[in-house]
N, C-alpha and C positions, 0 to 999 in steps of 0.2 A: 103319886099325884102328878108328878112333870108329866111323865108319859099319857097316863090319860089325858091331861090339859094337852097334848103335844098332838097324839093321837084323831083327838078330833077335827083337824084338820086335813086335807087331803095328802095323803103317801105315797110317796114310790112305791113302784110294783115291782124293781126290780135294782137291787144295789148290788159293785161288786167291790174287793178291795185287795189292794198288792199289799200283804202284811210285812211290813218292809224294817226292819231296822232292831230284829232280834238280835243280831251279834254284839251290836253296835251298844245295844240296851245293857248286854251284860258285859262287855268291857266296863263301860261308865259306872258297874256295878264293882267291880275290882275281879271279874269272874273270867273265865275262857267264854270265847266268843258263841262255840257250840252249847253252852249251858242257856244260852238265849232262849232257845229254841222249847223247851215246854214250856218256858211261860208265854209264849206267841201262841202254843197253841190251848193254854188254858184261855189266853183271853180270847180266842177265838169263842170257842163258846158262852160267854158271856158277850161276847159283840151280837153273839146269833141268836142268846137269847133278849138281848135286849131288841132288835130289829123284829123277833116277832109279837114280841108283847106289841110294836109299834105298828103292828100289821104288815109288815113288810115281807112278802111271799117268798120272792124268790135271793138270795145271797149267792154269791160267786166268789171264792178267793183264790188268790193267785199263791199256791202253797208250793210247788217244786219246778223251776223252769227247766228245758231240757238241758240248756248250755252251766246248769248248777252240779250237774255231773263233774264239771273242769272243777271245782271246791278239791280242795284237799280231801283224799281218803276218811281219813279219821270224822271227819264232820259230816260228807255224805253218809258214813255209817251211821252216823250218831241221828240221823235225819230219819233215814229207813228204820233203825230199830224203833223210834219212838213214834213214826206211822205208824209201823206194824200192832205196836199195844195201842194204840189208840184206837185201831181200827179194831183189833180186838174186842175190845170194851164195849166198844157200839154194837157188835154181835152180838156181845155176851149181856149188857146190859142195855142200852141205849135209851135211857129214861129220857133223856132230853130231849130228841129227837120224834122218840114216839110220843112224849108228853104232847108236842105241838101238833105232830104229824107230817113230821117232817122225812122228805125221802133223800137220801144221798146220791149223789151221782159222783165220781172219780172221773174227770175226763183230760186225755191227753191222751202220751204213748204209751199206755202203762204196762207195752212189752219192753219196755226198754227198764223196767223196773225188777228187783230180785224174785223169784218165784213166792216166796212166803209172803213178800203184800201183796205181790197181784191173789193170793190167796187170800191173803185179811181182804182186800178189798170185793172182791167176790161177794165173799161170807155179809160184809158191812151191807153191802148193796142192795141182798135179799134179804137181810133181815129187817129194811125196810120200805120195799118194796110195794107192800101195802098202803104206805103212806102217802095221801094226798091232796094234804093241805097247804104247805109249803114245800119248796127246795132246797136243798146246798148244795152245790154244785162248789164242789174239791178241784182244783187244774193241778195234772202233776202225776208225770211231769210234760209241761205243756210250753207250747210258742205259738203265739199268731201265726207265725210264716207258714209253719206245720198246718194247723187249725185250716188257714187258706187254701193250702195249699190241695190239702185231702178235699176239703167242699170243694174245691173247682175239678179235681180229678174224679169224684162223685157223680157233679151236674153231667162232666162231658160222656161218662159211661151213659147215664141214664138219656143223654140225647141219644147216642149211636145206637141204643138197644130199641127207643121208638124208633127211629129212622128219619130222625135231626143231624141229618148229613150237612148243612148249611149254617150250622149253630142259633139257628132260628128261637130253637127253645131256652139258648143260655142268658140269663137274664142278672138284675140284682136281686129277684127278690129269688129265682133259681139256688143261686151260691149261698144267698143267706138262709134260704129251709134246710142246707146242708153243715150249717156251722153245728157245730157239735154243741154248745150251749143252746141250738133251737132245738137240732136232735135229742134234748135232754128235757124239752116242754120250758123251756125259760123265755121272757116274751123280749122283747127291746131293750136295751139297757138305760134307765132312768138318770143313774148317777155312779159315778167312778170317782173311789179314793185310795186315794197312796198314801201312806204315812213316814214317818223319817223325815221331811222335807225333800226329798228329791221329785224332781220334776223331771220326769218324763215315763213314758208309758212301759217302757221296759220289755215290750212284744207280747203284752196282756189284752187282749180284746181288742186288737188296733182296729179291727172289719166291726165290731158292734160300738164301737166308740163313735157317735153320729152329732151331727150337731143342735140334734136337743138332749145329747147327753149332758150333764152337769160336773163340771171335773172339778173336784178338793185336791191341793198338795198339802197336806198337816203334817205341823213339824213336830208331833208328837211321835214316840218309836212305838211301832204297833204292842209291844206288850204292852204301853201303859196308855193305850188309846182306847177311851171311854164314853160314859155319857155326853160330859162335858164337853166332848169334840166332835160327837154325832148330833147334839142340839143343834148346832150353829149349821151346819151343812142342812138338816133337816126343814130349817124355819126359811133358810134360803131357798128351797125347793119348795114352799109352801109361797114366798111372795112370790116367784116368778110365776107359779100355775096360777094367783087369787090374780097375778099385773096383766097375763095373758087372758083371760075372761074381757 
């Protein structure tokens, strides 16, 4: 009933969120820090299916940064192996996903990842590929700096090969067709949240982060961040669009 009442209001078209505060979740639990990590990514999909029942099209999550390779050995592995089944699962099953219509994208370096998920991820990608009613867009492992870095190395090939010798044609709206979240069909970014309480962006969407973006720091740990904490961000997003009218 919230969600329908919630719903009828006007919605982002495009949320992203740093899922931040797995390890931290399962210390506080009396657990090792890498046991955090499936229930981040169980709530993950209960975060993505509540944002579509809410209509909200497009999801972006910040799931492996490139500099999270520096993590101790043992928890990087523990990180790859339970991508790799999960990404599994989405091939082999992916009720959820396809329930919606939902298509997956993976995007960052994901040569810098072991051979067997850029395999799962592969496999994830086309098996829904079809899908096109909403997104998720997975980062990982990903950095702004990167992300920039490629779109502007992109724009400038594409000048030199028209014969934009004077960089005439390099532009903002240039760099940002080439952000790899545009390259993925995802439109502007509505609203950014972090959870854990930390404040700051942590080299997540720094170039789509604009200032009618909407930014939440919730100090809830991303495994046990839910309705209750996506209401209050959502109804904020709903006065600002009725105060702008």
């Amino acid at each position: 009933m919230l969600l329908d009442i919630l719903a009828t209001g006007p919605m982002p078209r495009h949320i992203a969120f740093v899922m931040d505060g797995n390890r931290r979740y399962a210390r506080r639990l009396g657990k090792q820090g890498k046991e955090g990590h499936p229930d981040g990514f169980n709530n993950l999909l209960w975060v993505l299916e509540l944002c579509l029942r809410l209509r909200i099209q497009y999801v972006t999550v910040y799931a492996f940064a490139i500099e999270n390779f520096n993590r101790p050995e043992e928890e990087v592995e523990t990180i790859m192996k339970l991508a790799e089944e999960r990404l599994v699962e989405i091939a082999q099953r992916g009720e959820i996903l396809d329930r919606h219509g939902v298509r997956l994208n993976v995007l960052g370096r994901r040569e810098l990842l072991p051979e067997n998920v850029q395999i799962a991820i592969e496999k994830a990608e086309n098996m829904t590929r079809h899908n096109n009613a909403a997104i998720l867009n997975v980062c990982a492992p990903y950095a702004s700096q990167d992300e920039i870095t490629t779109a502007v190395q992109s724009v400038i090939r594409n000048a030199i090969d028209s014969g934009d010798l004077d960089g005439s044609t390099i532009t903002e709206e240039s760099i940002n067709s080439q952000l790899s979240t545009s390259l993925a069909g995802s439109p502007p970014l509505d609203i950014f949240v972090r959870t854990s309480g930390v404040k700051r962006l942590s080299g997540f969407l720094t170039w789509q982060c604009c200032e009618e973006t909407q930014m939440h720091m919730v100090d809830a740990y991303w495994p046990e961040f839910g309705l209750f904490d996506l209401v209050p961000i959502l109804l904020e997003y709903q006065r600002k669009v009725w105060h702008s009218k």
